[in-house]
Backbone bond lengths (Angstrom), bond angles and torsions (degrees), N, CA, C in turn:
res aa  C-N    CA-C-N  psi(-1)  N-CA   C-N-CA  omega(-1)  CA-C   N-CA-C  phi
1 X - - - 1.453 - - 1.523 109.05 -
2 X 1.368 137.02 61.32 1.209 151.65 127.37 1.596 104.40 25.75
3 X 1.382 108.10 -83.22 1.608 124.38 -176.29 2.055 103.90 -38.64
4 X 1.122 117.12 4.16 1.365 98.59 -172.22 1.656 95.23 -104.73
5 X 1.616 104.19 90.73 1.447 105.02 -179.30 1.318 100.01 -82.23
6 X 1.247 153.21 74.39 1.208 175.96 -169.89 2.039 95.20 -124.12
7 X 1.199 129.54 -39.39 0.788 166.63 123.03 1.839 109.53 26.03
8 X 1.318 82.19 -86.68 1.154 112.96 151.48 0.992 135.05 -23.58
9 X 0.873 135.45 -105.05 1.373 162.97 147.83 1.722 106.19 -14.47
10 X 1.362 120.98 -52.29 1.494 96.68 169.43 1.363 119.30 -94.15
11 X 1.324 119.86 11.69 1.725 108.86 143.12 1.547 120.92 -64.11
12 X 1.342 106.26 -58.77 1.136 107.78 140.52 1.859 128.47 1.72
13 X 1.333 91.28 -90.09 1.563 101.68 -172.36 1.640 98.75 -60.71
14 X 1.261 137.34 -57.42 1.246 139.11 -173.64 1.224 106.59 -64.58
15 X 1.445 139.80 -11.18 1.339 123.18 145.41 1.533 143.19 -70.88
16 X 1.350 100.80 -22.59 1.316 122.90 -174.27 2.226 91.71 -85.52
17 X 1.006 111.58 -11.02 1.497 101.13 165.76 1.335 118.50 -106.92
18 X 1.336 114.61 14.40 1.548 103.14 -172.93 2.114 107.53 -92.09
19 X 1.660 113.53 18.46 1.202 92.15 173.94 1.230 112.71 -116.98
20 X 1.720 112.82 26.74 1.295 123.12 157.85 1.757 109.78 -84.55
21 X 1.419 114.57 -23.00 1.494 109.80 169.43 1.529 122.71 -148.98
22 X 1.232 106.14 -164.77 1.627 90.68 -155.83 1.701 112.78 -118.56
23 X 1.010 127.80 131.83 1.664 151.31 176.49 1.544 95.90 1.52
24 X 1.585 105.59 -56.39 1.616 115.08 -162.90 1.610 116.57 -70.39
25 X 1.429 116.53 2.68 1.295 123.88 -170.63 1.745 107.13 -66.00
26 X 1.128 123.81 130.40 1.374 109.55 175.33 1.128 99.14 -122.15
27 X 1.624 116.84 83.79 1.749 133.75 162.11 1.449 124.21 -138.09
28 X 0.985 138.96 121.68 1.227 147.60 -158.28 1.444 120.28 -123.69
29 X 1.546 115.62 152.37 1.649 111.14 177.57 1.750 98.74 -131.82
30 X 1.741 80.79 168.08 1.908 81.67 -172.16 1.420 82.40 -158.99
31 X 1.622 81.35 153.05 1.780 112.14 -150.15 2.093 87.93 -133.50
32 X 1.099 106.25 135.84 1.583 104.99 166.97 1.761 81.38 -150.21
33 X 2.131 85.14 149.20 1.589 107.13 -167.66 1.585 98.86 -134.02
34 X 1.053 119.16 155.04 1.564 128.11 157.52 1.994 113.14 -86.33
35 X 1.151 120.52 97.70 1.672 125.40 147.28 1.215 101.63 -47.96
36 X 1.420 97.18 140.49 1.599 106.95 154.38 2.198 106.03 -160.98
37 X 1.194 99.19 139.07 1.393 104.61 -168.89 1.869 96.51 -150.18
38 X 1.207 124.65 159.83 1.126 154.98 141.51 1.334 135.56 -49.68
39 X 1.675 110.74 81.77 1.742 92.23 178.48 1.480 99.02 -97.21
40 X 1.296 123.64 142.81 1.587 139.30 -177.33 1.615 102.04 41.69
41 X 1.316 141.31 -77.47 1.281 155.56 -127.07 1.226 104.79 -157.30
42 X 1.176 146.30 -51.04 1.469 165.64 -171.97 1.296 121.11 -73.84
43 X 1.465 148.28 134.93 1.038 156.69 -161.38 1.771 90.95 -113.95
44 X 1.177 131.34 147.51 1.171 147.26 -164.79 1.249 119.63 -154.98
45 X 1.362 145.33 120.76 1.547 157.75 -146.78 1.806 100.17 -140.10
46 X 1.354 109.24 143.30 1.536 130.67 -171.84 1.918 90.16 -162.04
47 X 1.553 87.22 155.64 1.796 100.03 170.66 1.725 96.64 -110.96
48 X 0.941 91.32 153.56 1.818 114.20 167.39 1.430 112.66 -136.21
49 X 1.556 117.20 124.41 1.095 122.95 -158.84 1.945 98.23 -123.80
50 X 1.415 118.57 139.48 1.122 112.67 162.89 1.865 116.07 -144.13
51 X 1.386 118.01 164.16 1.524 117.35 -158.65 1.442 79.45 -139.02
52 X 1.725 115.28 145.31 1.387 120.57 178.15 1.420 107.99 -142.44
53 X 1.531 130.98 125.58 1.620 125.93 164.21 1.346 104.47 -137.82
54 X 1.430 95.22 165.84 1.770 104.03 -176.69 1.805 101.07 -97.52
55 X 1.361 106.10 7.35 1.382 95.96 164.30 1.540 119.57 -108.26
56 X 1.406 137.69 -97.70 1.186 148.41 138.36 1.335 141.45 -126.41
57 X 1.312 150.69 132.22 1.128 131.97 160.74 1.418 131.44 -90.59
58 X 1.681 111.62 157.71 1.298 84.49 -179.70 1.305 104.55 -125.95
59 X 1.502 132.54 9.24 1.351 149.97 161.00 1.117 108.82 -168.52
60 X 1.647 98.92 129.06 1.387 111.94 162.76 1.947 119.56 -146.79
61 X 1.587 95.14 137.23 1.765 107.44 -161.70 1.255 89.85 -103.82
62 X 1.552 123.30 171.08 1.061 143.77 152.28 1.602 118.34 -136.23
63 X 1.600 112.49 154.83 1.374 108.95 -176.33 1.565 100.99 -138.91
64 X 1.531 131.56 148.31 1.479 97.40 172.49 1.747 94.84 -127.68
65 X 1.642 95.21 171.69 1.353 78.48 -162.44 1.814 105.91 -113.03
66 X 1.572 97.18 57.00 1.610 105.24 146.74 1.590 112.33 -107.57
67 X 1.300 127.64 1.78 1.485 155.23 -170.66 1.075 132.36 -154.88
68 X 1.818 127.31 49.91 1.233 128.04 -141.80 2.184 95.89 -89.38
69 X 1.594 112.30 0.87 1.189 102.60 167.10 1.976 128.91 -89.36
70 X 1.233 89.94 -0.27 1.484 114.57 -173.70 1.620 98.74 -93.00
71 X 1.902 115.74 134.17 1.591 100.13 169.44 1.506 91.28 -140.02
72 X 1.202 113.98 131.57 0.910 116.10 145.57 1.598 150.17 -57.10
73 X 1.122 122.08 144.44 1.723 100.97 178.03 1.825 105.66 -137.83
74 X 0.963 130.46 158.38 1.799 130.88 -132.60 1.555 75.69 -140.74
75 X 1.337 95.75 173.88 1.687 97.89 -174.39 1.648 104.52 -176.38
76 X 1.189 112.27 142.59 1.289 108.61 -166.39 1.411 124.77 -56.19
77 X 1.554 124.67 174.00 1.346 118.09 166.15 1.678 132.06 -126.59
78 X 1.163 108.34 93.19 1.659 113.98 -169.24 1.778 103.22 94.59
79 X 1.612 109.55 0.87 1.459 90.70 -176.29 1.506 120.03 104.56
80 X 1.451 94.39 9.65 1.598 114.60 -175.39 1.569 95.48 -87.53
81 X 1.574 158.15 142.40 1.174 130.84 159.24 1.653 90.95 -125.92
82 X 1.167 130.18 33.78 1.083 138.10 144.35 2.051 123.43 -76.85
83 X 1.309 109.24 -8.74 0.996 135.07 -168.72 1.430 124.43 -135.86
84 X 1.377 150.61 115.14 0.828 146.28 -135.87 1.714 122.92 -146.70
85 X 0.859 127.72 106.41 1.842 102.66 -162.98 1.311 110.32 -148.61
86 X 2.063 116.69 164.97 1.749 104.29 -170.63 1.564 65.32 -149.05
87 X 1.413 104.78 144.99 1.412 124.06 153.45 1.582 118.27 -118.84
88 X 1.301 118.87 139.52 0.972 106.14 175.21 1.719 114.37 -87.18
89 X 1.746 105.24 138.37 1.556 110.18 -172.27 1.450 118.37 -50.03
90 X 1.019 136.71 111.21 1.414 134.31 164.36 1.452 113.52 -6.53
91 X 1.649 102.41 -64.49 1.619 84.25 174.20 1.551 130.02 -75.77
92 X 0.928 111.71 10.91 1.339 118.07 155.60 1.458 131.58 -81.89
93 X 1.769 118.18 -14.47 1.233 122.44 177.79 1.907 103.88 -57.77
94 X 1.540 103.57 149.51 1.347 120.55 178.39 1.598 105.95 -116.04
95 X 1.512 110.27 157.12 1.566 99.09 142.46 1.199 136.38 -87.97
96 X 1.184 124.99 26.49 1.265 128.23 163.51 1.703 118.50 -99.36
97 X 1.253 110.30 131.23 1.573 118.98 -170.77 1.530 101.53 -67.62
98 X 1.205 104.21 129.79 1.489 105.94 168.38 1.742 104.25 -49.18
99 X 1.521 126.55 -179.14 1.329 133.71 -167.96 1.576 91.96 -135.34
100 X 1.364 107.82 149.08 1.528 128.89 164.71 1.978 108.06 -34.29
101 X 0.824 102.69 125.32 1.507 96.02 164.38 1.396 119.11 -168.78
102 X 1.568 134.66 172.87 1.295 113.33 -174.99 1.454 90.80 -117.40
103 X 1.681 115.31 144.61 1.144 137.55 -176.14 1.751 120.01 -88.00
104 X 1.323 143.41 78.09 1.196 134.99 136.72 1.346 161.49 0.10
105 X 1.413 108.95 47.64 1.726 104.11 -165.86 1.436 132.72 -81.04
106 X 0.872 130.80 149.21 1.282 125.57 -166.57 1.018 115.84 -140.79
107 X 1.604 121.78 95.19 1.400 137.82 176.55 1.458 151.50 -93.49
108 X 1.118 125.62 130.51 1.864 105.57 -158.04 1.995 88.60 -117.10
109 X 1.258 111.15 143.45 1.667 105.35 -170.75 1.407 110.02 -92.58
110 X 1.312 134.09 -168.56 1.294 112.43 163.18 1.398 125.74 -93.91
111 X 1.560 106.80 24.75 1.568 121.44 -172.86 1.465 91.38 -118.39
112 X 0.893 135.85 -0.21 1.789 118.18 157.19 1.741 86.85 122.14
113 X 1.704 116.68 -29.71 1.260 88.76 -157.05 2.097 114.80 -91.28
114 X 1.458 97.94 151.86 1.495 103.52 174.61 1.814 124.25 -85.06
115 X 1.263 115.69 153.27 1.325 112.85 -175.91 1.445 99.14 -163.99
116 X 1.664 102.31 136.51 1.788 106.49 170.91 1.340 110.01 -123.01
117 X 1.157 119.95 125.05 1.851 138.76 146.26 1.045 148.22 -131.11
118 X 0.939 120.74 151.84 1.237 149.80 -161.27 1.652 138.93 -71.26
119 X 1.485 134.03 134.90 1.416 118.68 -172.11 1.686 100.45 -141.93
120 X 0.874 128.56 110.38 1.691 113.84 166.74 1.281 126.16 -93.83
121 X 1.436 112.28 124.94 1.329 100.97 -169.32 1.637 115.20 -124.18
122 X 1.466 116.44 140.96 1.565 109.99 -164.53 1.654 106.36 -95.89
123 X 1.415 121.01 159.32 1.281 137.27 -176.55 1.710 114.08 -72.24
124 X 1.323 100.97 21.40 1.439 115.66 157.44 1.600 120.11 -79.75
125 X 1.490 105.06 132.85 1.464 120.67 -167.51 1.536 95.23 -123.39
126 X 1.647 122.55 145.28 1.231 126.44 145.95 1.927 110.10 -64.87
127 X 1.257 107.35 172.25 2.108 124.88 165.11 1.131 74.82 -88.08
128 X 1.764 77.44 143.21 1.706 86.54 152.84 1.462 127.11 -83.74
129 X 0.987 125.52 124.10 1.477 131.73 -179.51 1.563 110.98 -29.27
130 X 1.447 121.99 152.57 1.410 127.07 -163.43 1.368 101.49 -144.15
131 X 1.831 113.72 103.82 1.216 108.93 173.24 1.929 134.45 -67.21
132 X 1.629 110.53 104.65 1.464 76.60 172.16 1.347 140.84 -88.09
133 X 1.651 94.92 -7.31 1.793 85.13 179.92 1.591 88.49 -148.98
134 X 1.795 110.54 118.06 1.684 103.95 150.32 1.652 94.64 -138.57
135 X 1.598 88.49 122.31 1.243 96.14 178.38 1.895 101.84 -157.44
136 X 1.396 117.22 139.70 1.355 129.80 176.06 1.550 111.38 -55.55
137 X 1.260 142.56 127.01 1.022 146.15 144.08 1.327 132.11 -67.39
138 X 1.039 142.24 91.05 1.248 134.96 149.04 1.633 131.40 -8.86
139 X 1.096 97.50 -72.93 1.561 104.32 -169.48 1.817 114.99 -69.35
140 X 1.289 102.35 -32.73 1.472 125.37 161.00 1.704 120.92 -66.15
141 X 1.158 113.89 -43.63 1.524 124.25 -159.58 1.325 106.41 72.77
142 X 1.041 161.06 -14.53 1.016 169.49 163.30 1.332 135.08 -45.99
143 X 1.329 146.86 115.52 1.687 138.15 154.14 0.940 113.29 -60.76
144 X 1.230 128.06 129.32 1.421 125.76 164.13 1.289 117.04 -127.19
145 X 1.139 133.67 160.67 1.079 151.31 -159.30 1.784 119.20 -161.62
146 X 1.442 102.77 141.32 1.192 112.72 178.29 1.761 115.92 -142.78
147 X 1.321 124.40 122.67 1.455 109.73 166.57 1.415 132.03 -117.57
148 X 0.854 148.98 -147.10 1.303 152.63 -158.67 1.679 114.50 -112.85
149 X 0.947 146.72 77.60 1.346 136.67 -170.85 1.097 125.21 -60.16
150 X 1.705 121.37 111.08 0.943 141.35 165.16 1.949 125.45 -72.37
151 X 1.235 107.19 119.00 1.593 128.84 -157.23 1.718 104.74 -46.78
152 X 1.007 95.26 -38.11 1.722 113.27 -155.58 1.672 106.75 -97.56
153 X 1.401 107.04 -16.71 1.631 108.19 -171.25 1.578 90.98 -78.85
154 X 1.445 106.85 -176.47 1.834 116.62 -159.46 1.475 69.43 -146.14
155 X 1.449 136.78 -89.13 1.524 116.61 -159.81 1.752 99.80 -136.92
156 X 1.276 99.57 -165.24 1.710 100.09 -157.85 2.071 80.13 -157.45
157 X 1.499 112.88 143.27 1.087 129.62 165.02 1.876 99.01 -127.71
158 X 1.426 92.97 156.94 1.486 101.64 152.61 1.602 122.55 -138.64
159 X 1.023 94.15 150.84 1.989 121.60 160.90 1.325 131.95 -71.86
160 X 1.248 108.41 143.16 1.833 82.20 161.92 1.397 83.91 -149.81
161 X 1.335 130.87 142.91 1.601 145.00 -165.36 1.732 97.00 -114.17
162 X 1.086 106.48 143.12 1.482 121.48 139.47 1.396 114.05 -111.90
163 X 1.372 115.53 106.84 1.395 130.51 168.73 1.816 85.34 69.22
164 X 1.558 112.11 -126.56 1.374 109.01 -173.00 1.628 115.18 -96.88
165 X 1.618 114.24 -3.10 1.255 121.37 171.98 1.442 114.60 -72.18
166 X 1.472 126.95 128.84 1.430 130.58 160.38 1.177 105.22 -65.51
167 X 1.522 148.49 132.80 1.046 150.82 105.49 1.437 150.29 -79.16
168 X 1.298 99.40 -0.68 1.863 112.19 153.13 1.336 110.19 -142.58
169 X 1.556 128.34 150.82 1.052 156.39 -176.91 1.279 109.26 -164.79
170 X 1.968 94.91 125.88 1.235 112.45 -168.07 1.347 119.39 -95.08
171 X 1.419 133.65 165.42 1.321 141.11 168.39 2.116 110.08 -56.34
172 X 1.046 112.03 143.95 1.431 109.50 148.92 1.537 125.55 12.57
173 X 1.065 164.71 -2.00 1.513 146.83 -153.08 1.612 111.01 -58.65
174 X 1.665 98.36 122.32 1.004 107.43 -161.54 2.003 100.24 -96.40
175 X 1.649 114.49 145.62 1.103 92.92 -160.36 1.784 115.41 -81.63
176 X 1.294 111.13 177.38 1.722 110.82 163.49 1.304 110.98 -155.59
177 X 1.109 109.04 -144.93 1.709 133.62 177.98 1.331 102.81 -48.28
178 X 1.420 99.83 -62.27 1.823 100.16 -153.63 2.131 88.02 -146.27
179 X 1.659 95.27 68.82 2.047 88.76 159.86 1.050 126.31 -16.75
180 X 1.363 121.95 -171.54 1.618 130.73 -167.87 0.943 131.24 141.72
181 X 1.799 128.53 151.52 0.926 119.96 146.90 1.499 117.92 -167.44
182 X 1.193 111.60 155.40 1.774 107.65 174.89 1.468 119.74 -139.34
183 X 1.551 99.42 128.13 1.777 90.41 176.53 1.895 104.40 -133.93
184 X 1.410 81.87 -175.91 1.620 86.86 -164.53 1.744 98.37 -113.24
185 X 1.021 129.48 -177.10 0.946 136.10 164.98 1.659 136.21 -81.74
186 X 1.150 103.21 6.26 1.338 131.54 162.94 1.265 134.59 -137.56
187 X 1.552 92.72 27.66 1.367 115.73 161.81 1.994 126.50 -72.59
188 X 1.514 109.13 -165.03 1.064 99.82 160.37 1.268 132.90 -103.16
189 X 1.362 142.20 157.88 1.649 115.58 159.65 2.177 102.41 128.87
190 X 1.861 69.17 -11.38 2.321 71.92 171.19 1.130 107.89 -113.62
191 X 1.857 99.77 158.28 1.549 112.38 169.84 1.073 116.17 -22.01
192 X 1.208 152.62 156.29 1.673 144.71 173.15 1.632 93.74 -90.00
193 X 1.532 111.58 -32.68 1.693 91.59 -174.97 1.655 120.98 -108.37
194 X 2.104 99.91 37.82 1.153 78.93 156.52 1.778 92.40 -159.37
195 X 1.661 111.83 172.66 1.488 141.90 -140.14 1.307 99.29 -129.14
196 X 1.639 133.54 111.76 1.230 124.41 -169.51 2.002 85.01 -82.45
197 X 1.429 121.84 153.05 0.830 155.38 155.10 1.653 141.78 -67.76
198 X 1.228 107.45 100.20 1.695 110.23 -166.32 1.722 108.25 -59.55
199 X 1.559 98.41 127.76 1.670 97.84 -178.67 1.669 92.19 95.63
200 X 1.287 154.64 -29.35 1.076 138.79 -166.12 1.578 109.23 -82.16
201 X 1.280 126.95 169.10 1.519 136.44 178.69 1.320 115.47 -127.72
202 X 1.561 122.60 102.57 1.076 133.84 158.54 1.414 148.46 -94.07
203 X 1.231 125.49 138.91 2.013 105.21 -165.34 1.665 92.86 -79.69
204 X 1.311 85.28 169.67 1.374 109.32 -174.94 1.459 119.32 -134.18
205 X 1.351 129.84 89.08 1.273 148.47 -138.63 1.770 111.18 -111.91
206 X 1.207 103.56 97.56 1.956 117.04 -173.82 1.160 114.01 -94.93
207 X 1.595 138.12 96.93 1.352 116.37 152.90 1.204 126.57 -96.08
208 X 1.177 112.18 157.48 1.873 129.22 -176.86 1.624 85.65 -120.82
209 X 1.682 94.27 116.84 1.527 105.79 163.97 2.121 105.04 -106.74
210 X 1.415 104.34 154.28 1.358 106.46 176.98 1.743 98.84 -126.03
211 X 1.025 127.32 117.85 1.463 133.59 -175.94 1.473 98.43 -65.35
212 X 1.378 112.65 179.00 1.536 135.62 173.11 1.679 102.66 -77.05
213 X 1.151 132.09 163.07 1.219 145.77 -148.73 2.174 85.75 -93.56
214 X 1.181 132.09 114.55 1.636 130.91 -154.41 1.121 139.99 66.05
215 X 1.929 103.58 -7.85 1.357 131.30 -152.53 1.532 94.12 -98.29
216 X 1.392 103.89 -178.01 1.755 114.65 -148.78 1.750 103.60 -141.87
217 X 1.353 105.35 -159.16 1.807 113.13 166.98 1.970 111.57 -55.64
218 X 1.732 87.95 -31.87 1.864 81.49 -172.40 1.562 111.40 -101.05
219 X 1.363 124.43 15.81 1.438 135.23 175.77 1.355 107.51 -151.13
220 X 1.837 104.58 98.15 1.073 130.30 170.94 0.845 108.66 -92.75
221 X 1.540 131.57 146.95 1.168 145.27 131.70 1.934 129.88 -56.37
222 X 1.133 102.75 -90.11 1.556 110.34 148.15 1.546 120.14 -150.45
223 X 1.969 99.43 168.83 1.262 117.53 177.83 1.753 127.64 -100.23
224 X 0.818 143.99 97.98 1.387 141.11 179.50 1.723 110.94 -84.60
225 X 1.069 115.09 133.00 0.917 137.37 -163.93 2.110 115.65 -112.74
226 X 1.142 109.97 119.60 1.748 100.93 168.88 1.688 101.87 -145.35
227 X 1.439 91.55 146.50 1.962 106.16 172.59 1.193 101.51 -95.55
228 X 1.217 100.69 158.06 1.852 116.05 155.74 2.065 96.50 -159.86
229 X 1.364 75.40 173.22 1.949 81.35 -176.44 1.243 103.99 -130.83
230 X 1.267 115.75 158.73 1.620 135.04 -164.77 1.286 106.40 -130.65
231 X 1.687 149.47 107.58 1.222 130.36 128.97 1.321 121.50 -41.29
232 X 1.776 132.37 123.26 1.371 123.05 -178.28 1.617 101.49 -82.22
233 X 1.257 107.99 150.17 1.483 101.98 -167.61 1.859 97.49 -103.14
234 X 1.534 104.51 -144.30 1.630 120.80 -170.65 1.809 92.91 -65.63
């Protein structure tokens, strides 16, 4: 699942700490999350796994130990090998909730040296988020959007796809009373080389992330996921 620019953002964050230490460090952390999204009627669960160092990796597995014959293997992103990640395929989501278990990684750097750690993660799920209003304004120019605030989420980003291309991704939204958001088309947060289109139909892609219990951008708990679609208007 690609679309979880969550991604982002903690490369991001794990860059902005690397001038407390230095390139050559060969130590690493790992984060595993519960997905969960809606196909038609059905609630649906996948793991997403990610590994982070300020040096490089050059393989890294995971095993967990409610399934210690199953391994995972993580794989870079864009060529980053400071960064490391496995999603599970959409069509692979089940309805059955993944189970509590502690996660195992096992990493080799690109300096020869090896290192294993650890992530535990509990059988806590976010709702899936519930859009109440995305719809184009006219008189505004504007999309706007509003959803439902969920108690337990920490923040919420959005998407907006053309077909399978992302072309906006939003900053942080931090949650409250009553979420939100509205932008224009000459706002910030899109492809630079592309122009949503009046009369066209685009999805509209919300996650509500819930961090780890003290935990941050690099210790998730889980992601919930909901669509809605937008005609872009005048």
């Amino acid at each position: 699942m690609k679309q979880l620019r969550i991604f982002g953002l903690l490369v991001a964050v794990l860059a902005m700490t690397s001038c407390n230490k230095t390139k050559d460090e060969a130590t690493g952390t790992g984060d595993v999350f519960i997905v969960s999204q809606k196909v038609e009627s059905t609630t649906v669960y996948g793991l997403s796994m990610a590994a982070y160092t300020l040096s490089a990796f050059s393989n890294v597995k995971v095993v967990s130990s409610a399934d210690t014959t199953k391994v995972y293997t993580l794989a870079s992103s864009q060529g980053f090998n400071s960064s490391m990640f496995y999603d599970t395929p959409v069509s692979e989501f089940t309805s059955t909730k993944p189970t509590a278990a502690t996660f195992t990684f096992s990493a080799i750097f690109q300096n020869g040296v090896k290192e294993k750690f650890q992530n535990i993660l509990t059988d806590v799920v976010l709702p899936i988020p519930t859009f109440e209003k995305c719809a184009y304004n006219d008189t505004t120019h504007r999309l706007e959007m509003n959803w439902t605030s969920i108690s337990t989420a920490n923040v919420y980003t959005v998407n907006i796809l053309d077909g399978s291309k992302m072309v906006f991704n939003s900053v942080l939204l931090k949650n409250s009373v009553s979420p939100g958001l509205a932008l224009r088309a000459d706002g910030g947060g899109w492809d630079p080389t592309f122009t949503p289109a009046s009369g066209k139909t685009y999805k509209v892609r919300l996650f509500a992330y819930m961090y780890e219990p003290g935990g941050g951008p690099l210790n998730i708990q889980s992601i919930s996921i909901a669509d809605s679609t937008v005609v872009w208007g005048n």
